[in-house]
mmJSON file of the N, C-alpha and C atoms, coordinates in Angstrom:
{"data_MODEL":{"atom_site":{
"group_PDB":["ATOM","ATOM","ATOM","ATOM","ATOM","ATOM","ATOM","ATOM","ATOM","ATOM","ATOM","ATOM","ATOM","ATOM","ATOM","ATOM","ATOM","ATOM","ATOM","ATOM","ATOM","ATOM","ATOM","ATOM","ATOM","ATOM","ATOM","ATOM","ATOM","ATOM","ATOM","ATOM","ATOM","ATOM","ATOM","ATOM","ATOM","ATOM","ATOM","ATOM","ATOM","ATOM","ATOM","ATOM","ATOM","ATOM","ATOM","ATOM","ATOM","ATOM","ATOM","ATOM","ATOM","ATOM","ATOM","ATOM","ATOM","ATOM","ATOM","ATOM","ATOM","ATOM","ATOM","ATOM","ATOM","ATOM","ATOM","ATOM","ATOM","ATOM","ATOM","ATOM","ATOM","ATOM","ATOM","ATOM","ATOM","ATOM","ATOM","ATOM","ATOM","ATOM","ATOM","ATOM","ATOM","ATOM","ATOM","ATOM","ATOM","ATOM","ATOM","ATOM","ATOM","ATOM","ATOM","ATOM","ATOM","ATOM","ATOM","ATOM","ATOM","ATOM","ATOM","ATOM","ATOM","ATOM","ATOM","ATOM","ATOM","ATOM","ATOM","ATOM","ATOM","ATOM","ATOM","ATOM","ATOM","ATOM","ATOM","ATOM","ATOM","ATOM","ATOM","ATOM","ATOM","ATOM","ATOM","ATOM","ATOM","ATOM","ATOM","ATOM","ATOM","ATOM","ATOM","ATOM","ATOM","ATOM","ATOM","ATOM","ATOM","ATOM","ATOM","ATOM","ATOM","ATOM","ATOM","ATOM","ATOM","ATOM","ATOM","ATOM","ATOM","ATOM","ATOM","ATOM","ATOM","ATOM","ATOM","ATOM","ATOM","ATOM","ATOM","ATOM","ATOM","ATOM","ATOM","ATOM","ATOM","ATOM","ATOM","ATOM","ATOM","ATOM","ATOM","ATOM","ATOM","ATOM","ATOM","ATOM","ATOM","ATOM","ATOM","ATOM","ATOM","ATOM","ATOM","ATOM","ATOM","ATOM","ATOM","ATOM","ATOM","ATOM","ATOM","ATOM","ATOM","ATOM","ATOM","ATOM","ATOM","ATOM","ATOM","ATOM","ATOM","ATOM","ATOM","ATOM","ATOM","ATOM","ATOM","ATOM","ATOM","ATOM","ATOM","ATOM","ATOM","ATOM","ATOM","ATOM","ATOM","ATOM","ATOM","ATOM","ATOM","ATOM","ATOM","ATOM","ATOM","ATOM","ATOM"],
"id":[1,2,3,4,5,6,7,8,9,10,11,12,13,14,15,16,17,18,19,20,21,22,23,24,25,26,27,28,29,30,31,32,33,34,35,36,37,38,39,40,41,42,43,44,45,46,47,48,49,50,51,52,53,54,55,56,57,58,59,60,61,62,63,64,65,66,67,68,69,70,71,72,73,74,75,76,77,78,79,80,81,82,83,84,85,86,87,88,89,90,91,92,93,94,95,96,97,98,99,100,101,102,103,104,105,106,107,108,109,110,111,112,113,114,115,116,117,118,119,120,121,122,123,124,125,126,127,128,129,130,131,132,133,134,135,136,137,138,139,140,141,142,143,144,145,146,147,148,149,150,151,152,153,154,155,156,157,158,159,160,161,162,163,164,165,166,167,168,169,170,171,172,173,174,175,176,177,178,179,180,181,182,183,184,185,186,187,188,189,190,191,192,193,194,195,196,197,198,199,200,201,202,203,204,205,206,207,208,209,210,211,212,213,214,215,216,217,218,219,220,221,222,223,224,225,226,227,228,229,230,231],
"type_symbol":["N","C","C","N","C","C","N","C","C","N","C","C","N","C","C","N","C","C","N","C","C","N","C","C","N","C","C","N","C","C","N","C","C","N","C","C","N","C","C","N","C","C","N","C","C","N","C","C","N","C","C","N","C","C","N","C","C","N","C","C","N","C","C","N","C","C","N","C","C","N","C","C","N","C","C","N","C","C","N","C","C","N","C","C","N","C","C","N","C","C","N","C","C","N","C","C","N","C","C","N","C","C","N","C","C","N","C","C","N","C","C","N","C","C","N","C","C","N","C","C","N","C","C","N","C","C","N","C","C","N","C","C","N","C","C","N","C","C","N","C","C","N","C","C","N","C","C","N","C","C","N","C","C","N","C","C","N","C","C","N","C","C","N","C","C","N","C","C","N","C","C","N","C","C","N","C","C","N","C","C","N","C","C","N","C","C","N","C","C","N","C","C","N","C","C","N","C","C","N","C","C","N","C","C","N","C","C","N","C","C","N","C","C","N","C","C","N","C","C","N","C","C","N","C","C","N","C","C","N","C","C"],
"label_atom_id":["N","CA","C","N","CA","C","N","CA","C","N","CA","C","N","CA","C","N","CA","C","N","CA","C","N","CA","C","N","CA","C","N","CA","C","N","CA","C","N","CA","C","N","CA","C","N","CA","C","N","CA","C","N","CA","C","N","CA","C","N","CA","C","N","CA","C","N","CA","C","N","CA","C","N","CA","C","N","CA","C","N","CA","C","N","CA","C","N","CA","C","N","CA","C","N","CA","C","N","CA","C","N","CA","C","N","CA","C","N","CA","C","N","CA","C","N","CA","C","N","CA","C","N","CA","C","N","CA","C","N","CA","C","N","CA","C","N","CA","C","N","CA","C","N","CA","C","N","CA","C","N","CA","C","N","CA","C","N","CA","C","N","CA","C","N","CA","C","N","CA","C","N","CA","C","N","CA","C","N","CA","C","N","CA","C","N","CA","C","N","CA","C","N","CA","C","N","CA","C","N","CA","C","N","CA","C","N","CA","C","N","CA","C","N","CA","C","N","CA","C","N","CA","C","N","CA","C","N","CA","C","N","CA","C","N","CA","C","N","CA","C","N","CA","C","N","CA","C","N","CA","C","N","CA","C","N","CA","C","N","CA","C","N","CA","C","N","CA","C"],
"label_alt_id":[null,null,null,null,null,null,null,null,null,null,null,null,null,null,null,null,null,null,null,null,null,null,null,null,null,null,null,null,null,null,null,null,null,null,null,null,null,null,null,null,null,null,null,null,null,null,null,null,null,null,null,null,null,null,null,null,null,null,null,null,null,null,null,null,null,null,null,null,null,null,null,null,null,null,null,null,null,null,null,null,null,null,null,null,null,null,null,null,null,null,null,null,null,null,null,null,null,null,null,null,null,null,null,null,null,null,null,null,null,null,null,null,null,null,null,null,null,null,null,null,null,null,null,null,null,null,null,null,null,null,null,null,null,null,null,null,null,null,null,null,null,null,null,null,null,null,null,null,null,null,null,null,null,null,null,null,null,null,null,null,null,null,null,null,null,null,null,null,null,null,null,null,null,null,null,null,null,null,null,null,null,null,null,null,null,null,null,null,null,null,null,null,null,null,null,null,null,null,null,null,null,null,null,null,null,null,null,null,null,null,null,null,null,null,null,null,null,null,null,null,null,null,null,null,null,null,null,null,null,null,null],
"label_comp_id":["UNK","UNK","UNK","UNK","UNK","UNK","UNK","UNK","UNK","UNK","UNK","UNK","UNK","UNK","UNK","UNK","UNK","UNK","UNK","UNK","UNK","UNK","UNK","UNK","UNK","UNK","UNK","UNK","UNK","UNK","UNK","UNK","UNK","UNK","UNK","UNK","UNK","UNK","UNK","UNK","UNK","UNK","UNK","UNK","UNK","UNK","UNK","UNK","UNK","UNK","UNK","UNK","UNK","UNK","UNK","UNK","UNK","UNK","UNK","UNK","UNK","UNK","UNK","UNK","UNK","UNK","UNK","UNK","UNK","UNK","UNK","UNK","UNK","UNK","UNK","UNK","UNK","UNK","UNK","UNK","UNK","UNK","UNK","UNK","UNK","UNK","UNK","UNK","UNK","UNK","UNK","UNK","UNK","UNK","UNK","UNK","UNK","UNK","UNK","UNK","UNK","UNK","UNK","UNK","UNK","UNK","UNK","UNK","UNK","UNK","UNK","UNK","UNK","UNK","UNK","UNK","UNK","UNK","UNK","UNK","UNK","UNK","UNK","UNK","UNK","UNK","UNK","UNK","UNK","UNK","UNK","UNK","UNK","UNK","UNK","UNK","UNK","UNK","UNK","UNK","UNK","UNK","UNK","UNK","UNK","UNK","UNK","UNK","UNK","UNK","UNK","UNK","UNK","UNK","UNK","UNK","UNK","UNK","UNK","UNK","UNK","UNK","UNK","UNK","UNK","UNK","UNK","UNK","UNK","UNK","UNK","UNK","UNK","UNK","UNK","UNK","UNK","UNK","UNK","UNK","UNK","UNK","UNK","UNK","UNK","UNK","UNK","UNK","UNK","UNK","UNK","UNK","UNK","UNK","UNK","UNK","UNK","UNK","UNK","UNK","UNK","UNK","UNK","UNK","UNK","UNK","UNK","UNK","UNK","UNK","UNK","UNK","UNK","UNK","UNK","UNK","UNK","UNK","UNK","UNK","UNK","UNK","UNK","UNK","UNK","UNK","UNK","UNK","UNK","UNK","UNK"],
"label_asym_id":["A","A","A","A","A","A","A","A","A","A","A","A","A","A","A","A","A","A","A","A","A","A","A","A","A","A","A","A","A","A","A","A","A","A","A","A","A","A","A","A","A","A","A","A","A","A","A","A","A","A","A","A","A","A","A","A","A","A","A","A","A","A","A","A","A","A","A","A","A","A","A","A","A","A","A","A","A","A","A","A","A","A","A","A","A","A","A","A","A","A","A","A","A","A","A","A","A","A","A","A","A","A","A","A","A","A","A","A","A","A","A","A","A","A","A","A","A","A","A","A","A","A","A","A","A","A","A","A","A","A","A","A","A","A","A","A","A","A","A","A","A","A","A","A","A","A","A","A","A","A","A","A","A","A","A","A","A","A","A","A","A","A","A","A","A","A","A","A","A","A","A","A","A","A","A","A","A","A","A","A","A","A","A","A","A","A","A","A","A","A","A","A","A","A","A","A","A","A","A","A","A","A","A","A","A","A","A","A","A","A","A","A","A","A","A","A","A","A","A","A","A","A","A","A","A","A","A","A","A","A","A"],
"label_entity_id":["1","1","1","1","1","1","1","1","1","1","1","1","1","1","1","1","1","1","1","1","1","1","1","1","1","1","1","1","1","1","1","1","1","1","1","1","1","1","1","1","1","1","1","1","1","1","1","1","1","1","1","1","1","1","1","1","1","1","1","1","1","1","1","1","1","1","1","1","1","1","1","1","1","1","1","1","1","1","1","1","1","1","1","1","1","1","1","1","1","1","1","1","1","1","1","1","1","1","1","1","1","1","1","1","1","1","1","1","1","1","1","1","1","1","1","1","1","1","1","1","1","1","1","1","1","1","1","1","1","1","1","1","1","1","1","1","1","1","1","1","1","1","1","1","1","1","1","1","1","1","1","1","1","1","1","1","1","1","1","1","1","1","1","1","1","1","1","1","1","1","1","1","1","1","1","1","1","1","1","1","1","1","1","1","1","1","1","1","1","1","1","1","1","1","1","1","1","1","1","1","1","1","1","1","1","1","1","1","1","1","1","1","1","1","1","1","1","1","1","1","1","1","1","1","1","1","1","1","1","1","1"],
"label_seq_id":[1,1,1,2,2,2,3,3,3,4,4,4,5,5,5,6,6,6,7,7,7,8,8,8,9,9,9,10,10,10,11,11,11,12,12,12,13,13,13,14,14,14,15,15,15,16,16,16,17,17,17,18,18,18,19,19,19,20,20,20,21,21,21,22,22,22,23,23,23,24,24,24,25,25,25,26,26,26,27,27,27,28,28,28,29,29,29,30,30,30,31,31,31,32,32,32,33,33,33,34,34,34,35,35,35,36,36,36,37,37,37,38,38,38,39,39,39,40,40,40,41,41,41,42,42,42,43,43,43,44,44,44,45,45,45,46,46,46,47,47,47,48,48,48,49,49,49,50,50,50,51,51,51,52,52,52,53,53,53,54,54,54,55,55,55,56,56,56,57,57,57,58,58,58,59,59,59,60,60,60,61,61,61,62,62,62,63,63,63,64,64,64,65,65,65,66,66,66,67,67,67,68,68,68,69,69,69,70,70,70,71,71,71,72,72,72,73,73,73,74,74,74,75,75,75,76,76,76,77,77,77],
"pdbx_PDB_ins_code":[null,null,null,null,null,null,null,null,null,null,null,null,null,null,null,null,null,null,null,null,null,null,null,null,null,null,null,null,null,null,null,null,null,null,null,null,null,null,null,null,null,null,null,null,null,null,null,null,null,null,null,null,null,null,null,null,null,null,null,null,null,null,null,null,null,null,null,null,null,null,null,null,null,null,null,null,null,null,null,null,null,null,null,null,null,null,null,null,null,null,null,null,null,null,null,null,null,null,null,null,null,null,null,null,null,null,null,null,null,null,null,null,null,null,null,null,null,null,null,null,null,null,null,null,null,null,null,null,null,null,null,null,null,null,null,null,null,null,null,null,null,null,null,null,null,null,null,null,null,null,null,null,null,null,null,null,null,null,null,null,null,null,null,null,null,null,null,null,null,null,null,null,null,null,null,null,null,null,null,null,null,null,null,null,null,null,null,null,null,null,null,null,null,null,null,null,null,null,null,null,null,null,null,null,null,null,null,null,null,null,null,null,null,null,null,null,null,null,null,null,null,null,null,null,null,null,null,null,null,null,null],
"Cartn_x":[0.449,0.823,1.615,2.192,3.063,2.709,3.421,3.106,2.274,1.531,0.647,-0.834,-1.282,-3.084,-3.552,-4.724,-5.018,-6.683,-7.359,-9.114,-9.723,-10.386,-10.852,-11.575,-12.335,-13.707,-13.402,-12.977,-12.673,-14.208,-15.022,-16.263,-15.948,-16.48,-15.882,-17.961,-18.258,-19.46,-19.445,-20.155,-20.033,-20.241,-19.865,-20.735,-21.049,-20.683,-21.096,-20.325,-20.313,-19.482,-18.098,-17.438,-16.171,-15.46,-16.748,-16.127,-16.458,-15.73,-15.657,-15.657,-16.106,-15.926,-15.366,-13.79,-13.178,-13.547,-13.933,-14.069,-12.906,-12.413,-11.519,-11.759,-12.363,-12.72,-11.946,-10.495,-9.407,-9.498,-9.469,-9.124,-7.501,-6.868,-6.044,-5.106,-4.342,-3.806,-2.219,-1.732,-0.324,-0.052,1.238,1.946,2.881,3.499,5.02,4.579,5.223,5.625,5.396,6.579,6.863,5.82,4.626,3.705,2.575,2.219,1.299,1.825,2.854,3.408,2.973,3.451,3.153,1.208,0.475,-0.932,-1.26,-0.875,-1.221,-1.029,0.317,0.862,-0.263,-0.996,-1.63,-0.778,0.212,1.077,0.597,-0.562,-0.789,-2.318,-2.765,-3.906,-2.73,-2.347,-1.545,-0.807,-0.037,0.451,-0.755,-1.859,-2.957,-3.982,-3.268,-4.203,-3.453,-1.825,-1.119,-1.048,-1.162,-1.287,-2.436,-3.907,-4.808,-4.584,-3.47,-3.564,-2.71,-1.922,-1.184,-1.718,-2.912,-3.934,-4.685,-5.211,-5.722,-5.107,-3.868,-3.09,-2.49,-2.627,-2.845,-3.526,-4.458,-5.666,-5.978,-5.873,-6.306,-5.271,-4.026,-2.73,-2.998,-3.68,-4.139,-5.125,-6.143,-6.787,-7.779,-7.657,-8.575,-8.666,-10.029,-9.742,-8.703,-8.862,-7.477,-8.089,-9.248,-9.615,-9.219,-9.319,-8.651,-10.129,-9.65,-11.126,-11.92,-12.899,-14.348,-15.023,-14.716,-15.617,-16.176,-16.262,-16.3,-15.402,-15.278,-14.728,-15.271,-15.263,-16.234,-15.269,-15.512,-14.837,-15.181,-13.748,-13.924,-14.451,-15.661,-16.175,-15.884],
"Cartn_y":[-27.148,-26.064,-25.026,-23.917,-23.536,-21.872,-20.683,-19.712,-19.064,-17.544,-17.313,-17.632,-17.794,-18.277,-17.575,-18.756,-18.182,-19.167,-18.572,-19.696,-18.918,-19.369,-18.963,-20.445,-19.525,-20.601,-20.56,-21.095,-21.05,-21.602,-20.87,-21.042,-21.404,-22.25,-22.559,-22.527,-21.374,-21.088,-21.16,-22.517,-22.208,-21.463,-21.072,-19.686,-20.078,-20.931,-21.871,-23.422,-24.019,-25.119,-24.77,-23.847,-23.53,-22.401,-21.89,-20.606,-21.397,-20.65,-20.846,-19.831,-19.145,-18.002,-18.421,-18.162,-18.508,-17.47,-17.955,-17.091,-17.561,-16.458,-16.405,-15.819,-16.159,-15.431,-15.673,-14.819,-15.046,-14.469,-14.682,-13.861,-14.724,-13.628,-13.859,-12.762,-13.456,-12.552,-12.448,-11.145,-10.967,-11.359,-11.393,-12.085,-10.848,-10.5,-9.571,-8.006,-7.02,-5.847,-5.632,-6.622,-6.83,-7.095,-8.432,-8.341,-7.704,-6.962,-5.764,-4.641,-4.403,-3.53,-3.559,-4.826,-5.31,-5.622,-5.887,-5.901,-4.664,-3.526,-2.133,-1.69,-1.546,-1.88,-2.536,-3.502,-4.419,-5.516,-5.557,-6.971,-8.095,-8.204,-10.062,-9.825,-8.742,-8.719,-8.959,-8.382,-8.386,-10.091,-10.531,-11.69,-12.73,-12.686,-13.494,-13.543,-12.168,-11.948,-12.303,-12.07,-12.953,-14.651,-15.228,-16.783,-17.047,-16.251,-16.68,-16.388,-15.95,-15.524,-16.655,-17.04,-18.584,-19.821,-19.934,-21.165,-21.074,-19.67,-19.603,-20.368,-19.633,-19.894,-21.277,-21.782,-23.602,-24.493,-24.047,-24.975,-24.583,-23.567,-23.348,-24.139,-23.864,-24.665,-26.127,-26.495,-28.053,-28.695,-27.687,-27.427,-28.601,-29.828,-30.98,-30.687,-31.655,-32.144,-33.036,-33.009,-34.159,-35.351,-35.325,-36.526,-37.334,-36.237,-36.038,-35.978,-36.491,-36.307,-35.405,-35.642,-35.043,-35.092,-35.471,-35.285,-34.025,-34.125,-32.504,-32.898,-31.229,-31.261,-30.489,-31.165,-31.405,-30.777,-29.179,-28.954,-30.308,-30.739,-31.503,-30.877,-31.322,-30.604,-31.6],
"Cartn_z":[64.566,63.672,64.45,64.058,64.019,63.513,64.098,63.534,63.99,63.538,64.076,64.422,65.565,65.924,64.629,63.664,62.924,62.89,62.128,61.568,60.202,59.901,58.826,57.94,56.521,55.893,54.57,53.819,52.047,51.803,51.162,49.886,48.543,48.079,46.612,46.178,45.26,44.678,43.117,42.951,41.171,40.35,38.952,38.346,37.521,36.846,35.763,35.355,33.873,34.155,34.482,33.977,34.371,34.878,35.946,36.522,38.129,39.326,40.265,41.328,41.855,42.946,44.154,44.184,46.041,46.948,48.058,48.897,50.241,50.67,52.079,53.013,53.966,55.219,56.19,57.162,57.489,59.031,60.311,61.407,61.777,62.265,63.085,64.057,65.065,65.896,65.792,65.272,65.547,66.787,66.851,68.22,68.615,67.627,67.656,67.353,67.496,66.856,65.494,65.044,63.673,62.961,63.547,62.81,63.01,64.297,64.201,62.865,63.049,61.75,61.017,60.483,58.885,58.804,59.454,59.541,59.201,59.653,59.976,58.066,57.85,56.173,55.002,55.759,54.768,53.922,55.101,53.815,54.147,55.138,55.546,54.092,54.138,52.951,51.966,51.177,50.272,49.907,50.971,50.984,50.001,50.919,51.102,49.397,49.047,47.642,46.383,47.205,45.985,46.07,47.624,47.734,46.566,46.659,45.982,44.685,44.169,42.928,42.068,42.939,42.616,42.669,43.409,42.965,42.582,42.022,40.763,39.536,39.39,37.663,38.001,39.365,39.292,39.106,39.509,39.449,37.527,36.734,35.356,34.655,35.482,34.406,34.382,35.106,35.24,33.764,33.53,32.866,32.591,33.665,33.779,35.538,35.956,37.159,37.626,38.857,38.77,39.4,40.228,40.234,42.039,42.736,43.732,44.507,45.842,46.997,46.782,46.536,46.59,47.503,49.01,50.532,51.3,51.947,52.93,54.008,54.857,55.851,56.818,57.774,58.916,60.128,61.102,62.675,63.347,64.501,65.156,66.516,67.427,68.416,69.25],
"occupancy":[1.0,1.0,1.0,1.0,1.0,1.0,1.0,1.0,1.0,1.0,1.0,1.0,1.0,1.0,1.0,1.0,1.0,1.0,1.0,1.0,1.0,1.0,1.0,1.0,1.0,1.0,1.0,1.0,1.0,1.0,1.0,1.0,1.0,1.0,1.0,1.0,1.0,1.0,1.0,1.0,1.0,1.0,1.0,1.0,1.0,1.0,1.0,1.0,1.0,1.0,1.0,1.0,1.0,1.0,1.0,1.0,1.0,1.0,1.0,1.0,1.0,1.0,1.0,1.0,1.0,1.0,1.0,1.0,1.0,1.0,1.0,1.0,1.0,1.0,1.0,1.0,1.0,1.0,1.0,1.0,1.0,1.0,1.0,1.0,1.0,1.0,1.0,1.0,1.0,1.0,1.0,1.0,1.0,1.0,1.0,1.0,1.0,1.0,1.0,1.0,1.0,1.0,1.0,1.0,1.0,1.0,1.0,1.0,1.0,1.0,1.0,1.0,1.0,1.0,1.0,1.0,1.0,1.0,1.0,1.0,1.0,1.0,1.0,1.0,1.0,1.0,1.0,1.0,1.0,1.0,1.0,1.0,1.0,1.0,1.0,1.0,1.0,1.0,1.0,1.0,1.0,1.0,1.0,1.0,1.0,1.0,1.0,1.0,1.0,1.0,1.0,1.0,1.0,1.0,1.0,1.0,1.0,1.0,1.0,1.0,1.0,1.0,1.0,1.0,1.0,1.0,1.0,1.0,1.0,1.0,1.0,1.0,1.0,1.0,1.0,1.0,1.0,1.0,1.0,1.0,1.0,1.0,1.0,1.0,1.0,1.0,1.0,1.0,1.0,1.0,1.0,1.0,1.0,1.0,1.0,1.0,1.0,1.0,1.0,1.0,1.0,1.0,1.0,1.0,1.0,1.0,1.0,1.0,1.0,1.0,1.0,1.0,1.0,1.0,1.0,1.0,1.0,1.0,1.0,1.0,1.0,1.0,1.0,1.0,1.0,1.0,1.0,1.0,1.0,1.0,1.0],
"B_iso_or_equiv":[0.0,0.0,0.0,0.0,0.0,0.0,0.0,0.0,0.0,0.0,0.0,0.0,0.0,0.0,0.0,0.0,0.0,0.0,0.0,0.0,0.0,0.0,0.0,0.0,0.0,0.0,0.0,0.0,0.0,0.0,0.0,0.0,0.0,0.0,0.0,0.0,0.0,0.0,0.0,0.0,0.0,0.0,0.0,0.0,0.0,0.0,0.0,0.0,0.0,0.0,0.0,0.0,0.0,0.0,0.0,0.0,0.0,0.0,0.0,0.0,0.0,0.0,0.0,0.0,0.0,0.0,0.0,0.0,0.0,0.0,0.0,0.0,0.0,0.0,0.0,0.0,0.0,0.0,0.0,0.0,0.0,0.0,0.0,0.0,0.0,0.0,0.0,0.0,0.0,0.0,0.0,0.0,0.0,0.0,0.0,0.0,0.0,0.0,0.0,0.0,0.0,0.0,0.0,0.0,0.0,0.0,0.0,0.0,0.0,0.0,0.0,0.0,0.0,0.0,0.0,0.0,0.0,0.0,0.0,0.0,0.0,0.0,0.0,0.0,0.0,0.0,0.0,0.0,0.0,0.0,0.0,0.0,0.0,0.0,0.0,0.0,0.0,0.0,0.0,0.0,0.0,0.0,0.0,0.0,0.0,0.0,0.0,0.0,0.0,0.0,0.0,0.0,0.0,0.0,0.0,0.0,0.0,0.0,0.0,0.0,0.0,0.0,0.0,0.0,0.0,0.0,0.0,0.0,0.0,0.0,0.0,0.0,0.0,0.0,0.0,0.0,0.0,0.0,0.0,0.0,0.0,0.0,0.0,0.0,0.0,0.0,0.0,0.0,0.0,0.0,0.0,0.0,0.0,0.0,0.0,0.0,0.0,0.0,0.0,0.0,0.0,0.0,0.0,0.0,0.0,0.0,0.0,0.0,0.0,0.0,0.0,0.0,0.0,0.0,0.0,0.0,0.0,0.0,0.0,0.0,0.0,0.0,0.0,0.0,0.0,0.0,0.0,0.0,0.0,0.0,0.0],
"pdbx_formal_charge":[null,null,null,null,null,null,null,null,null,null,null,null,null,null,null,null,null,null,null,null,null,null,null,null,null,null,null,null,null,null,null,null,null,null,null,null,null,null,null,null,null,null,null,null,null,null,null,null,null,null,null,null,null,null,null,null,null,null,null,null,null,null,null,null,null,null,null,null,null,null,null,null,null,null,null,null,null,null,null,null,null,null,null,null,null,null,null,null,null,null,null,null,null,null,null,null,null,null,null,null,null,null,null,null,null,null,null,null,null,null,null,null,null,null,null,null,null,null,null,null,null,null,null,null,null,null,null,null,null,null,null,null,null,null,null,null,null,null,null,null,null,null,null,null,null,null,null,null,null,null,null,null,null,null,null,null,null,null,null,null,null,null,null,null,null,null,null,null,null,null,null,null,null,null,null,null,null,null,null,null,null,null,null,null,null,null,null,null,null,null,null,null,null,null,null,null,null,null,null,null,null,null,null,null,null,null,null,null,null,null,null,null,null,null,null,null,null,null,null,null,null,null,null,null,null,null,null,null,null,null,null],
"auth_seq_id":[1,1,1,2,2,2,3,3,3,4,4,4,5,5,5,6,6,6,7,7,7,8,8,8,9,9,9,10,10,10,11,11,11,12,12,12,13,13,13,14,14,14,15,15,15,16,16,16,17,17,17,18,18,18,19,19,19,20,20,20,21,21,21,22,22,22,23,23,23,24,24,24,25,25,25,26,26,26,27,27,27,28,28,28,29,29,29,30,30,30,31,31,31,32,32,32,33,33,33,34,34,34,35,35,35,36,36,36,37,37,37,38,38,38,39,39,39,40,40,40,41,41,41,42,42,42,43,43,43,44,44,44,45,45,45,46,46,46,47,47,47,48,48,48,49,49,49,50,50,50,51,51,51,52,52,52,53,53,53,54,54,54,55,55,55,56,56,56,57,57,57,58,58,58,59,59,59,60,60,60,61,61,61,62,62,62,63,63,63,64,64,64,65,65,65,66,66,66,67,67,67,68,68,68,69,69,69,70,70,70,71,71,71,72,72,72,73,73,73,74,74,74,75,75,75,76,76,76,77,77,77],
"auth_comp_id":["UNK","UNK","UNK","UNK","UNK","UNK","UNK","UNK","UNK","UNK","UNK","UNK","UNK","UNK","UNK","UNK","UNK","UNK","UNK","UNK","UNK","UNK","UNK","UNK","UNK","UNK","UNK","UNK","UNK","UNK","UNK","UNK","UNK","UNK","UNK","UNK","UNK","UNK","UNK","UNK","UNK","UNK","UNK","UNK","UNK","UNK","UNK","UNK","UNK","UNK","UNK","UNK","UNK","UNK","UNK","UNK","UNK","UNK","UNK","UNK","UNK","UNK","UNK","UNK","UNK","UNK","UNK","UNK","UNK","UNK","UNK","UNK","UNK","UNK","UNK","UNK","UNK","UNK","UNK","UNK","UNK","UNK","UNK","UNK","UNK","UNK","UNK","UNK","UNK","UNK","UNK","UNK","UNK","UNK","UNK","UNK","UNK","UNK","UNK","UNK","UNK","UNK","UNK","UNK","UNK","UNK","UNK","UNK","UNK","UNK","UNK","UNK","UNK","UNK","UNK","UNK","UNK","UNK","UNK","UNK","UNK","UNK","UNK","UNK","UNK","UNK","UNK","UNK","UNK","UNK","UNK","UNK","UNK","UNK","UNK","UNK","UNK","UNK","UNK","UNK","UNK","UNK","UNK","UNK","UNK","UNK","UNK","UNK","UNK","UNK","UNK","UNK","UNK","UNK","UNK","UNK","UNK","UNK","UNK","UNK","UNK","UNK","UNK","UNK","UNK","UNK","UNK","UNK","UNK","UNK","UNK","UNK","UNK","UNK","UNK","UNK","UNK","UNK","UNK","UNK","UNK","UNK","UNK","UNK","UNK","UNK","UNK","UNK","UNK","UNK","UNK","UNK","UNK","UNK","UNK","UNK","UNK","UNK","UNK","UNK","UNK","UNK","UNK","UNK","UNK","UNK","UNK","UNK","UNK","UNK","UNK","UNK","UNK","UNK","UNK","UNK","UNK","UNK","UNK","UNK","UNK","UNK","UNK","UNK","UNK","UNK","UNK","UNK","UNK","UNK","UNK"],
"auth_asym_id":["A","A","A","A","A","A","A","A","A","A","A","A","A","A","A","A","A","A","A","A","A","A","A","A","A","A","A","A","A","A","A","A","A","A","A","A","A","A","A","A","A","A","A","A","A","A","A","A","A","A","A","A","A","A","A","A","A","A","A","A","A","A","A","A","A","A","A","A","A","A","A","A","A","A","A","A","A","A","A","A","A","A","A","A","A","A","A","A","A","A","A","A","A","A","A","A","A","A","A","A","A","A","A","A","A","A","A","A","A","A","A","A","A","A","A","A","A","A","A","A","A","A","A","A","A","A","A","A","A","A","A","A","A","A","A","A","A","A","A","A","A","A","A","A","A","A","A","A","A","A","A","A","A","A","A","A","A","A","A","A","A","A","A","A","A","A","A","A","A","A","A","A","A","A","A","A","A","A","A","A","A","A","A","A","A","A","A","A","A","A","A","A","A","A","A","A","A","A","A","A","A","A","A","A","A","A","A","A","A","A","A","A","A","A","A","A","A","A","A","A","A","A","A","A","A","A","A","A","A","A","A"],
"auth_atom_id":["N","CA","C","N","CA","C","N","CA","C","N","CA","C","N","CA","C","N","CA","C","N","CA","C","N","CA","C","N","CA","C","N","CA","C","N","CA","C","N","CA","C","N","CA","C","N","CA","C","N","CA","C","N","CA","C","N","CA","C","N","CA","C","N","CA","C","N","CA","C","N","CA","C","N","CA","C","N","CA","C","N","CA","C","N","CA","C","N","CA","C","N","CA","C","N","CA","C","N","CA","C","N","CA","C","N","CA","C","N","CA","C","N","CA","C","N","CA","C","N","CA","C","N","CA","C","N","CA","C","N","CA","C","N","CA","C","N","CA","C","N","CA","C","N","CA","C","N","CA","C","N","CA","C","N","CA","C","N","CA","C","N","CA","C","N","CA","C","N","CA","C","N","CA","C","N","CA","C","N","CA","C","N","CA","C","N","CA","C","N","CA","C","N","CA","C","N","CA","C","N","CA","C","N","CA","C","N","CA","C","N","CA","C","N","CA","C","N","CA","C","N","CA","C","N","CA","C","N","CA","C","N","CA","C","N","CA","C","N","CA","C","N","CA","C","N","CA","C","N","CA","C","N","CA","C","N","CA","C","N","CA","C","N","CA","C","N","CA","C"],
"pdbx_PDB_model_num":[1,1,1,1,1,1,1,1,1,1,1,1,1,1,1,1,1,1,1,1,1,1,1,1,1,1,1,1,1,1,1,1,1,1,1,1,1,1,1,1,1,1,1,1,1,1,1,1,1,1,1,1,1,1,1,1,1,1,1,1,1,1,1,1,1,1,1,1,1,1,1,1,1,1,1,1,1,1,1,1,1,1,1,1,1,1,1,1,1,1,1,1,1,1,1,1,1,1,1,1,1,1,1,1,1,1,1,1,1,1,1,1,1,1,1,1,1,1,1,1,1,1,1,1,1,1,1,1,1,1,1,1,1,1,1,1,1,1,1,1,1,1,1,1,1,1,1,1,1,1,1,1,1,1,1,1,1,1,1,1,1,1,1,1,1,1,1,1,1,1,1,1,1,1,1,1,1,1,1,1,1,1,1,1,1,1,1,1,1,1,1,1,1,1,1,1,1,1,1,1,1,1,1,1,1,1,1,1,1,1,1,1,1,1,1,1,1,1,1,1,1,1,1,1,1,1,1,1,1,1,1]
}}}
């Protein structure tokens, strides 16, 4: 990968049959100026709240499952 050092944990908590609670838990380290800046601003929050706001109104526009892997994912140690 590519970009800035980044980690983080997505939670997917049911609320009922068709509600879902995402959770994003995000660290990472600017590299540049530019992006200490913009951290300081709140545009990597911002960015991050509109990414989630677009797989929201994707995953609803679907409006079925799709039927796609159902496994877990497992850190490699």
């Amino acid at each position: 990968m590519s970009g800035v050092a980044n980690e983080g944990v997505v939670t997917f908590q049911p609320l009922g049959d068709e509600r879902t609670r995402i959770t994003l838990e995000m660290t990472y380290l600017p590299e540049t100026f530019a992006e200490e800046a913009a951290d300081s601003f709140g545009a990597v929050k911002l960015q991050t709240k509109e990414n989630l706001s677009k797989f929201k109104k994707l995953l609803e526009a679907r409006g079925t499952e799709s039927g796609a892997w159902r496994g877990t994912v497992s850190p490699h140690h």
